[in-house]
C-alpha positions, -999 to +999 in steps of 0.1 A: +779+445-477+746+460-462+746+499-447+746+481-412+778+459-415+792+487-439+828+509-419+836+542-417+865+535-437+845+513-460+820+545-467+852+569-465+863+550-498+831+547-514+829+588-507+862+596-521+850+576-554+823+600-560+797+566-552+773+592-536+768+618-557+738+610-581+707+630-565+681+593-572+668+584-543+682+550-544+718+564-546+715+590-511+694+558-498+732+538-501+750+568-492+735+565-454+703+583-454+677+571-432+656+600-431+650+634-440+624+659-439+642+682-470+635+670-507+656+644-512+674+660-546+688+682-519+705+655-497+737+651-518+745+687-515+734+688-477+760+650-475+791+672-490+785+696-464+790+671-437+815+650-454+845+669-446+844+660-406+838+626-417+864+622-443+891+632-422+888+610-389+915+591-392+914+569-359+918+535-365+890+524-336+866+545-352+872+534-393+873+499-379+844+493-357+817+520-364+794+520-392+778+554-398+741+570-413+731+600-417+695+621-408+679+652-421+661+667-390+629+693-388+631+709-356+604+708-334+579+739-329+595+756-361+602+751-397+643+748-398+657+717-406+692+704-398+716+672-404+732+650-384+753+621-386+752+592-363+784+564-353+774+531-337+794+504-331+795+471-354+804+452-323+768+458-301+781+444-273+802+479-269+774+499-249+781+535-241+805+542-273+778+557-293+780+594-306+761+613-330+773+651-349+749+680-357+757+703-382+741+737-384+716+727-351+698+761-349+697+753-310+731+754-308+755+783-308+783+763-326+782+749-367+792+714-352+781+699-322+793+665-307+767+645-287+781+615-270+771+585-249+794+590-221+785+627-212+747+621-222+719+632-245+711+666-230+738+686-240+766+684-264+806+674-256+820+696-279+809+720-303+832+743-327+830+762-361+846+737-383+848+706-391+891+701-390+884+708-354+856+685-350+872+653-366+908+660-347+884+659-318+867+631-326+904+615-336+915+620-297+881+607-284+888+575-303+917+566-282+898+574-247+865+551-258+892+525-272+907+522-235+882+534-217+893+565-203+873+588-188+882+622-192+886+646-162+859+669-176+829+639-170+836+640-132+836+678-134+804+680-152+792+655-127+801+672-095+785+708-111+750+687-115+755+678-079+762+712-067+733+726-082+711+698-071+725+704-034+721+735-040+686+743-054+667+707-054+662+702-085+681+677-113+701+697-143+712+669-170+718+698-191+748+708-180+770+728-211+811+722-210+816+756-228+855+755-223+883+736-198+870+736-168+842+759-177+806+750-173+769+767-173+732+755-168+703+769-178+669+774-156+647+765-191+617+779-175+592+803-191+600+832-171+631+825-161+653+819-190+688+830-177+720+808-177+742+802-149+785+795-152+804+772-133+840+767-129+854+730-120+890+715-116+903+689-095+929+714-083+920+748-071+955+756-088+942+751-124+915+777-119+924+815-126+944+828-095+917+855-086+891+829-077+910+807-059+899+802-029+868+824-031+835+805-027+845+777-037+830+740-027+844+704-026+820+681-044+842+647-039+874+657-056+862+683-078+863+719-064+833+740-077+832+778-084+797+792-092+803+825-113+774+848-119+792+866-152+774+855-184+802+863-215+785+864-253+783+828-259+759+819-232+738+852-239+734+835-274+719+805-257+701+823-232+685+843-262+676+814-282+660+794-250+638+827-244+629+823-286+618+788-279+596+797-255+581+829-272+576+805-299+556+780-273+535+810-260+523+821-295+516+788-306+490+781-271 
């Protein structure tokens, strides 16, 4: 059984018989490791860290048909480094099921962080503080990717994109789902790092009563509500866009 044929269930097993745990190089090579910028004495500490989100999906699509690795990660322009771990599909004829979990990304405002195929690379699906949340998460996603559902909050996010294109002229793919039906963009520009919040249901009903109504635009069959209030989370990620481009500045 080579890493690339090797199940989530398969390395779930392996896991829970202490397989991984030597710190050689050739063990955390068979654990999933396929590259890290950390010493690599430190990756079985930094895999137990991760393990418990991956230990406890329990979806059958996902044990079956997804094989799994793991990356240590040096961000760029600064010396933190985090870990992710990555799920592909054994079958590759499944395009689009592909997902990937951070843990401790210093760009994000979340421990975990869930970035998926299906709602693209430039911002993550999901993020929360631990990882029971994370793999009960990932548990429900299994079902939608095995079926092919597509969740209401893709064609949300979707119609937000187009009312800010319509709107400005410009392209956003990074468009944040901070919460149901709650949404935000950022203008990453140098002097103009400030975050915007959007509100998007298919039913002006499921929106708070005191906006309904109020400024609000069709995009197809998603109403839109553009909201100018930033609350603490997305002052945290305005913060740390304005960082990364203080950082940029000093190093020109």
């Amino acid at each position: 059984m080579t890493q690339e044929s090797r199940s989530v269930r398969q390395w779930q097993s392996q896991y829970r018989a202490a397989a991984f745990e030597s710190k050689d190089l050739q063990t955390q090579l068979g654990a999933g490791w396929r590259g890290f910028s950390c010493r690599f004495d430190a990756l079985p500490g930094r895999l137990r860290q991760m393990a418990p989100a991956v230990t406890r999906i329990q979806a059958s699509f996902i044990l079956d048909h997804y094989t799994l690795w793991f990356e240590n990660i040096k961000c760029l322009n600064r010396k933190a480094v985090y870990d992710c771990v990555r799920f592909q599909p054994l079958d590759t004829g499944r395009e689009g099921l592909s997902f990937r979990l951070d843990f401790k990304n210093p760009d994000e405002p979340k421990k975990w962080a869930l970035y998926t195929d299906r709602y693209g690379p430039a911002a993550p699906e999901y993020g929360c503080a631990g990882a029971f949340e994370m793999s009960r998460y990932i548990n429900t996603m299994a079902h939608e990717l095995e079926l092919g559902v597509q969740p209401d909050f893709l064609l949300e996010k979707q119609a937000v994109a187009a009312f800010l294109q319509e709107r400005t002229g410009r392209a956003y793919a990074a468009v944040y789902r901070e919460g149901d039906h709650l949404y935000s963009c950022y203008l990453d520009t140098p002097r103009n790092p400030m975050s915007k919040r959007f509100l998007a249901a298919y039913t002006p009903e499921t929106l708070p009563p005191d906006i309904q109504g109020k400024g609000m635009e069709q995009i197809g069959n998603v109403f839109v509500f553009y909201s100018g209030a930033v609350d603490p989370v997305l002052s945290q990620r305005t913060a740390q866009t304005k960082r990364r481009y203080k950082r940029k500045e000093v190093e020109r």
